[in-house]
C-alpha positions in Angstrom: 95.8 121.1 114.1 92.6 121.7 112.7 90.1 123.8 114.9 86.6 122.6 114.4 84.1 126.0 113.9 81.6 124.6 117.0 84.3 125.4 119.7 83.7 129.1 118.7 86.8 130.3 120.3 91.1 130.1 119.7 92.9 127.1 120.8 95.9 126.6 121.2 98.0 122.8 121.5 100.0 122.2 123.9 102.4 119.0 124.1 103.3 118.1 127.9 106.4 116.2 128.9 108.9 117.8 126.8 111.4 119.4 128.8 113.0 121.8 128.8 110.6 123.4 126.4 109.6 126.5 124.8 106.7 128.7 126.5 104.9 128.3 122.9 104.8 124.7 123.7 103.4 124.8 126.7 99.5 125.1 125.8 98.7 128.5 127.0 96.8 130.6 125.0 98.5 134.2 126.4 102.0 132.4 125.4 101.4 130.3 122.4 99.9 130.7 119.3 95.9 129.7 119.5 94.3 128.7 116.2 91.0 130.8 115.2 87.8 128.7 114.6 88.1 127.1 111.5 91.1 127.5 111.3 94.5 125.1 111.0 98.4 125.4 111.8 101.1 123.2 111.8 102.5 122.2 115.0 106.6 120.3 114.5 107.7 118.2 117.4 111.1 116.6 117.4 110.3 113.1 119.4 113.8 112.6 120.5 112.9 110.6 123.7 110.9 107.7 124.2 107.6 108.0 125.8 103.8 109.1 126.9 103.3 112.7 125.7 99.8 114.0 126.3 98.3 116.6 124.4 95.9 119.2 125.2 94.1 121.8 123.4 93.2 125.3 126.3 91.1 128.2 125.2 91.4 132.0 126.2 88.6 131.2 128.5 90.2 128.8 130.4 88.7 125.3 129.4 90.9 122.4 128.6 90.0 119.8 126.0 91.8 116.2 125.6 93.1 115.9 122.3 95.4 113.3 122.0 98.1 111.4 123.4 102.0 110.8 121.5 103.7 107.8 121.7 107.2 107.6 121.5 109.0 104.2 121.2 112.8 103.5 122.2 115.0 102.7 119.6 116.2 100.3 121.7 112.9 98.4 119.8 115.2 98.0 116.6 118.4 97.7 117.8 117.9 94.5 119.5 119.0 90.9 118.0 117.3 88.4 118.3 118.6 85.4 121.5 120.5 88.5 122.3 120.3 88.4 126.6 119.3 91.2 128.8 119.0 91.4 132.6 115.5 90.6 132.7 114.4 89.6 129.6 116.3 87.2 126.2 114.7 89.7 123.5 113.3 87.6 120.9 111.8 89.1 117.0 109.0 91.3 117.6 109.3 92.6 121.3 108.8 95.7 122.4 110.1 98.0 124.8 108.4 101.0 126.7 112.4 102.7 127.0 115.7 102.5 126.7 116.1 100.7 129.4 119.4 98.2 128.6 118.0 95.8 130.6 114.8 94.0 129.1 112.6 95.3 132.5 110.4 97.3 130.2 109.8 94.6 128.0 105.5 94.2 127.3 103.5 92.3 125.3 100.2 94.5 125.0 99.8 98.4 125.4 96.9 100.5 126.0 96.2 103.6 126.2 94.1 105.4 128.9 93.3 109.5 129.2 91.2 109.9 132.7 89.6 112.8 131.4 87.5 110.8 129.1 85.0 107.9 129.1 86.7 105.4 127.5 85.5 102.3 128.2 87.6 99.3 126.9 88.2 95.7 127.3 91.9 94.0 127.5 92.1 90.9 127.2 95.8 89.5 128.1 96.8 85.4 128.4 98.3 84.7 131.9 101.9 85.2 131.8 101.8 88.1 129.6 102.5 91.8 130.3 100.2 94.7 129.5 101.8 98.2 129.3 99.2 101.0 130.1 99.8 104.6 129.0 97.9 107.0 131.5 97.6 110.2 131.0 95.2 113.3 132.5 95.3 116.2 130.4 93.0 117.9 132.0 94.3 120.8 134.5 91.1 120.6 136.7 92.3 118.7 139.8 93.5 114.7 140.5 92.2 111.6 138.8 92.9 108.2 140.8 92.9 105.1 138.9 92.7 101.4 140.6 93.0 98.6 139.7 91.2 95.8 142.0 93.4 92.7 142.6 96.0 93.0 140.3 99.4 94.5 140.3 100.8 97.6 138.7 104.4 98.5 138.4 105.3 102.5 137.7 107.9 102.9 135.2 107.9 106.1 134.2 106.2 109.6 134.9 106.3 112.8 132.9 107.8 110.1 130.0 111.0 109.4 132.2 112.0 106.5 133.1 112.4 105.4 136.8 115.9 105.1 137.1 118.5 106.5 139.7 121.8 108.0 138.3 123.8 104.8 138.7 121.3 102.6 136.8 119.1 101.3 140.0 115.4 101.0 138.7 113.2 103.0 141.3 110.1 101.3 139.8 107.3 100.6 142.0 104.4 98.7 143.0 101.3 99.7 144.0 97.6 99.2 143.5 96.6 103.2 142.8 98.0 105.9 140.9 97.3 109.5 141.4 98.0 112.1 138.3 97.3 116.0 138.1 96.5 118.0 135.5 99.0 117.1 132.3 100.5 115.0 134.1 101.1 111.2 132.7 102.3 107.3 133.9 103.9 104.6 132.1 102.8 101.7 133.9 103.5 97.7 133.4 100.7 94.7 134.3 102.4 91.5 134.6 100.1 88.5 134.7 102.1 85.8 135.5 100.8 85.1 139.1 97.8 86.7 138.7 94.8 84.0 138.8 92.7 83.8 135.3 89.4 86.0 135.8 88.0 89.5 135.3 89.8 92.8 137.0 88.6 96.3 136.7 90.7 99.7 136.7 88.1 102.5 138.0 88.5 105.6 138.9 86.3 107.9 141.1 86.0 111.0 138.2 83.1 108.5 136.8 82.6 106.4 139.9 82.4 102.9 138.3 85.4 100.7 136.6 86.4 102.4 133.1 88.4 99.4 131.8 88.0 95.5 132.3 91.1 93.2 131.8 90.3 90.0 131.0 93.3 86.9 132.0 92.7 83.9 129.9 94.4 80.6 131.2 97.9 79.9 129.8 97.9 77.9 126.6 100.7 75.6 126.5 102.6 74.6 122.7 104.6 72.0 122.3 108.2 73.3 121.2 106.7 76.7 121.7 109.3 79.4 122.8 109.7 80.2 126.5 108.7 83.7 126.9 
């Protein structure tokens, strides 16, 4: 990390989602160590589980700035065959996976990623039929963020970069049309277009009062001999 000499104070990092972890992980300037201005240091994570790890930078004052957001894919990505039949999904060359799910259900076919603590304003632009895996995340540890979406599904997969599973293997995934997230606090969360009509939808969320992202659904383009995704 590299601490640009404008912030004029320490900072330290702090990656959340890791647990159990170390206090020195944790972002806190009074247990980690905080970088000077100007300064740099080395920060080692091992990524040994698939997922959406946000990462903040906190002063000794108190202030919380976004700095970036890790993720980690399954290896379940690359240890795959091709024709080789899952649950939900025949994995074909090139898919992706959000976890290790063993099943296909966290198969998508676009990812984004979204931090509610910043204006970032983006287009997606998705052909019916295909599924769009959004990465949420809220760094910041001042109060709740809400994100909508208007007239098109989401399905929660994950939170705090585990996946929605019971003990016995049951997927506790979920529905719903709003998600609520605290500070450092992230989502894994899966689009699926194939009923949803061709169009415009917006995700907004009332920390900037107007839509922050626009998806785009193009019509479904048929090939001849194509595969059957």
């Amino acid at each position: 990390m590299a601490n640009p000499e404008e912030f004029g104070e320490a900072l330290a990092i702090g990656c959340l989602g890791y647990s159990p972890a170390a206090p020195i992980f944790s972002g806190s300037p009074l247990s980690s160590f905080a970088v000077p201005p100007a300064g740099q240091f080395t920060y080692y994570y091992n990524a040994n589980q698939p997922g959406t790890y946000p990462l903040l930078a906190a002063s000794e004052t108190g202030k919380v700035y976004p700095a970036a957001q890790i993720r980690v894919e399954p290896v379940q990505n690359l240890t795959l065959f091709a024709g080789e039949q899952l649950a939900y999904h025949t994995h074909l060359p090139g898919d992706k996976y959000a976890y290790n799910d063993g099943d296909g259900s966290t198969h998508y076919d676009l990812e984004h990623s979204l931090t509610l603590d910043t204006d970032n304003d983006c287009t997606i632009t998705a052909q019916q039929g295909q599924t769009i895996l959004l990465r949420i995340s809220s760094p910041s540890s001042a109060g709740y963020r809400t994100l909508r979406a208007l007239g098109i599904p989401m399905t929660v997969i994950a939170k705090g970069a585990r996946l929605l599973k019971a003990p016995d293997g049951a997927r506790l995934y979920y529905q719903t049309c709003s998600v609520t997230l605290g500070g450092g606090q992230s989502l894994d969360v899966i689009i699926d277009t194939t009923n949803v009509p061709p169009g415009t939808y917006f995700l907004y969320t009332h920390h900037f009062g107007r839509p922050m992202t626009e998806i785009r659904i193009t019509p479904l383009e048929y090939t001849p001999g194509g595969p059957d995704r």
